[in-house]
C-alpha positions, -999 to 999 in steps of 0.1 A, spaced: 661 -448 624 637 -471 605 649 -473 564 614 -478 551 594 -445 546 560 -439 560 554 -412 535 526 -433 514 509 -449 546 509 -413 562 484 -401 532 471 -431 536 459 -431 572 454 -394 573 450 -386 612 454 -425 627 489 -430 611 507 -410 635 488 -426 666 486 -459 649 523 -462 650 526 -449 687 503 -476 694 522 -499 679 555 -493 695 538 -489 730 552 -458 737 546 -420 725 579 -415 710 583 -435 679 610 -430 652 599 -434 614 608 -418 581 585 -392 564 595 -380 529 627 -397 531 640 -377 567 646 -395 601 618 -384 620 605 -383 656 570 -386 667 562 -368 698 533 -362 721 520 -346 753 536 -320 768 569 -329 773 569 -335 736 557 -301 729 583 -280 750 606 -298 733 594 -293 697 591 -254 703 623 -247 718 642 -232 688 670 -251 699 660 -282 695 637 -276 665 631 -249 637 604 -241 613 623 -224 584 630 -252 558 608 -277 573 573 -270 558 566 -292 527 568 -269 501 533 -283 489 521 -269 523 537 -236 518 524 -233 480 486 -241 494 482 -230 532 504 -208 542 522 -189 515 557 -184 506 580 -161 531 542 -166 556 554 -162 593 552 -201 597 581 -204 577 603 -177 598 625 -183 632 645 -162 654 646 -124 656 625 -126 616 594 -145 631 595 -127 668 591 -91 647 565 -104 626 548 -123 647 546 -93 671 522 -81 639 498 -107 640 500 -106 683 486 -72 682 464 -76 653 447 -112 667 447 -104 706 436 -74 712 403 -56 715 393 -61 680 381 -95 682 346 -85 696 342 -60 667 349 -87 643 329 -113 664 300 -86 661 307 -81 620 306 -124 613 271 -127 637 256 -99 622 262 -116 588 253 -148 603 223 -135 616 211 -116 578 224 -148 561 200 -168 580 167 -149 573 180 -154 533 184 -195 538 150 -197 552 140 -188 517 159 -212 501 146 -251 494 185 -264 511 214 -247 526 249 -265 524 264 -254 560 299 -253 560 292 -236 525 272 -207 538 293 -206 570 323 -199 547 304 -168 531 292 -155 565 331 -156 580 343 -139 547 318 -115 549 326 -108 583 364 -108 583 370 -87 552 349 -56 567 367 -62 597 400 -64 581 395 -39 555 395 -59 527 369 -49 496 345 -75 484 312 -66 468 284 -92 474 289 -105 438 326 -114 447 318 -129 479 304 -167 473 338 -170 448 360 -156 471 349 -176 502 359 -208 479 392 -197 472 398 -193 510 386 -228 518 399 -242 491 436 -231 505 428 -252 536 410 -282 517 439 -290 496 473 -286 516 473 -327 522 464 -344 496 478 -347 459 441 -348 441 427 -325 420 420 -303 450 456 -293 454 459 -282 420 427 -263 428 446 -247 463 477 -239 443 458 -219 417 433 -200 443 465 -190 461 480 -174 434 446 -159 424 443 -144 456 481 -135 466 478 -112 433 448 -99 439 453 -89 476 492 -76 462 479 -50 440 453 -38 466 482 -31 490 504 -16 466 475 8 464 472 18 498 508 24 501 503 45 468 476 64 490 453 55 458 433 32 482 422 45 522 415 22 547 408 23 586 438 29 603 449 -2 625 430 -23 604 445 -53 591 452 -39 561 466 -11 574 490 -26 594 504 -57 571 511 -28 542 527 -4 566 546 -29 588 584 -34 587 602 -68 593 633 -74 611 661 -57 590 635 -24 588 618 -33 553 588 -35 540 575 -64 530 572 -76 493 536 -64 483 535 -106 472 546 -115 509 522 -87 524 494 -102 506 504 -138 518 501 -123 554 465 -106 551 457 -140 535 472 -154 569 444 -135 588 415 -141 566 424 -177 551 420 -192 590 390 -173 600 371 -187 569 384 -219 582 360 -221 614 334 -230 591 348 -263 595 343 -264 633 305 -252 624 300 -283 606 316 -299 629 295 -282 656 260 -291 634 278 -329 636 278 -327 675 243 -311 679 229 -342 655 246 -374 676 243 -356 711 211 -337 713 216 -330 747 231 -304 747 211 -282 725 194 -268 748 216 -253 774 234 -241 741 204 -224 737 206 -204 763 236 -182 753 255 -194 783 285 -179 777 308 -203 798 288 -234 779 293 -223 743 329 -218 751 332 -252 767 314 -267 736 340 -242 713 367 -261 730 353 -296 730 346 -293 692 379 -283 686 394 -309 708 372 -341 698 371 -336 660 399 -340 630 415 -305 620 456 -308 619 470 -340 626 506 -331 632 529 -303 637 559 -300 630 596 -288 622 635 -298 618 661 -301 644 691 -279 636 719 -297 654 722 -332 666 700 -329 700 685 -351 728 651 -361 735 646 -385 766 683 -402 761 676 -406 728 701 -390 700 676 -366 674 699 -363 641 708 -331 625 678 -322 598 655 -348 613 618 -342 615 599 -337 648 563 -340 646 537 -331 680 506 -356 673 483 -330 677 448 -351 671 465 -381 694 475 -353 722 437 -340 722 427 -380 725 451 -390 754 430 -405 781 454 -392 806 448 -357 799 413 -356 788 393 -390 799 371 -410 784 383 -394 756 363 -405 726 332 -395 744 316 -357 734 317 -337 769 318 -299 773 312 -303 808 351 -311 808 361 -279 803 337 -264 834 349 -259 867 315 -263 882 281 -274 875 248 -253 858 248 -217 853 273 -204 876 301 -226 862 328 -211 848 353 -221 816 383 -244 836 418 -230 832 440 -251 804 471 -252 803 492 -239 772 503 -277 766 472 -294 774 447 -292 747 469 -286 713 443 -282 683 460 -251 667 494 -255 683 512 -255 722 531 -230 739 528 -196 739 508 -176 711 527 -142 714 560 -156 717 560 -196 697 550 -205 672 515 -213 683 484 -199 662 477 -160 677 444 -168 655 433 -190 684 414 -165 706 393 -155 673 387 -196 669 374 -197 701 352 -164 702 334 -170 670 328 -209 672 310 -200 707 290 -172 693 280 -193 660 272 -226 685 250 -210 701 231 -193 665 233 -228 653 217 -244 681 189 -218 681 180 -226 644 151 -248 633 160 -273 609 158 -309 592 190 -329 585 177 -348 553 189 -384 547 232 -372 537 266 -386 545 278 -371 572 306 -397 579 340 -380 589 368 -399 573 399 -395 596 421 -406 563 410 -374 548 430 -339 558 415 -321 564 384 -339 582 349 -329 573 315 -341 573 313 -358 540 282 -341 529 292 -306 541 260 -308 564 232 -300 542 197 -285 561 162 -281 544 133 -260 563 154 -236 579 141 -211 601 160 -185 622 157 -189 662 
């Protein structure tokens, strides 16, 4: 393994370091240190069977506890293996891919849809700002979490300031770690009140479930490590704001395809859901320890080494998805005009939120919800009348997480 650490260069270069170095070496496994560990880089999906086995690789340790204390949460189901993550994870399964997520698809564009008749009143509108509120609004009725409108705009900060400040050691970190300890209390004390019966809430809500549901040895879980979960559900729904902006971002530099968006297609706006999340910056890497001394391609992994999937290089490999650096929906259609339909992908094809298996790896259950509600707000977007005033809408890729720099601010809006 190389002796210098890449820990610096790797906050440095944000989502190019770990494709910069595979460059570099000329092939896709490359062996670096991050934060003082021997670590693997891995991609495609070779790489990505290998990184979820269990036996080769494990998520309990591995997180950065900055990561934990801003993203995910301490004792979240990210940081769980074995029997502990299959029985928790079986929570979030049935919570994220089931039948619910049209009713909460319904709740976030009816919000959309009242939110926009409020921002044609108003002189600008900050997207990704006011996409934040409308997927808070939306998710908290749906999960059964209480938030009066006066809450709302300070509660949909704290959710995106969790995922704006995992990466980076700037003041927004500081501002993560304190949100997260805001909410986790907050969201604790409401489920010690449901349990208390002081509080009722819709049975089989998400509420419901997280403070009634029993891990692996048959316990409940700490009201603290309950709250961390319903966080779990809300904190990455608020985060599809980003793929809005990123969305607004596409609809500026390739016109084109407003129109059929348009439409309501339903086989286009998903295409364009996937494409957005395929083409633009959200995780860079993924990643976990090896337990044991193991094997990838002939070459010996150490025990406690890092494995990381290059997620944002997988999505760019001109092998699986050419002309990669070109904006295409059309990639994801198995046919052409209004009969086409969305193209099967494969589990370890197209990696934005994880590979593998949702209900059984460690892949993001969330993923269905991603896709559902970026497609419905694509096409809301694209039906909206709007200026895009002189902004920065640069996307820094040495930034993580990516986003248009301005936040994608509109004037003269008017609902479609």
């Amino acid at each position: 393994m190389p002796r210098l650490d890449q820990s610096i260069q790797m906050l440095a270069r944000g989502y190019a370091w770990l494709p910069d170095l595979r460059r570099a070496a000329g092939r896709d496994t490359v062996r670096t240190r991050l934060m003082v560990r021997p670590t693997l880089g891995l991609v495609g999906a070779g790489g990505a069977r290998f990184l979820y086995d269990e036996r080769n690789v494990r998520r309990s340790g591995a997180l950065p506890e900055p990561v934990v204390s801003t993203l995910f949460g301490h004792g979240a189901v990210h940081t769980l293996d074995g029997e502990p993550h299959r029985v928790r994870k079986a929570m979030f399964v049935d919570l994220l891919m089931g039948e619910g997520i049209g009713d909460l698809v319904d709740r976030v564009t009816t919000a959309w849809d009242e939110a926009a008749q409020r921002w044609a009143q108003q002189p600008q509108v900050v997207l990704m700002d006011a996409a934040a509120e409308v997927l808070t609004r939306g998710v908290c009725d749906w999960a059964a979490v209480p938030v009066s409108e006066d809450e709302l705009p300070a509660l949909a900060r704290d959710l995106t300031t969790l995922v704006d400040g995992f990466a980076t050691g700037a003041p927004r970190h500081w501002r993560a770690r304190r949100a997260r300890q805001r909410r986790e209390a907050w969201l604790a004390g409401i489920v010690e009140e449901v349990r208390s019966g002081r509080r009722s809430v819709p049975a089989g809500s998400v509420l419901d479930v997280v403070a009634g549901h029993r891990d692996s040895d048959g316990e409940l879980l700490e009201p603290r490590v309950a709250a961390v979960e319903v966080l779990n559900v809300i904190r990455p729904t608020v985060a599809v704001c980003w793929f809005v902006g990123f969305t607004a971002h596409a609809l500026h530099h390739w016109p084109a395809i407003r129109e059929r968006l348009r439409t309501g297609e339903p086989a286009f706006a998903t295409a364009v859901a996937h494409e957005v999340r395929r083409f633009y910056p959200f995780a860079p890497f993924i990643g976990g320890r090896s337990p044991r001394a193991v094997e990838w391609e002939g070459e010996t992994v150490p025990a406690g080494a890092m494995v990381l999937l290059d997620l944002f290089g997988q999505n760019h490999d001109p092998e699986l998805f050419p002309e990669p650096y070109a904006f295409r929906p059309e990639r994801f259609l198995d046919g052409e005009g209004a009969g086409a339909a969305v193209r099967r992908i494969g589990p370890w094809e197209l990696v934005p939120q994880g590979a593998g298996d949702p209900r059984t790896g460690h892949r993001c259950p969330g993923e269905d919800i991603t896709v559902a509600l970026l497609s419905a707000l694509a096409v809301r977007l694209a039906r909206l009348t709007y200026t895009l005033p002189p902004q920065d809408l640069e996307i820094s890729l040495s930034r993580i997480p990516a986003r248009p720099a301005s936040g994608v601010v509109l004037t003269a809006v008017r609902p479609g």
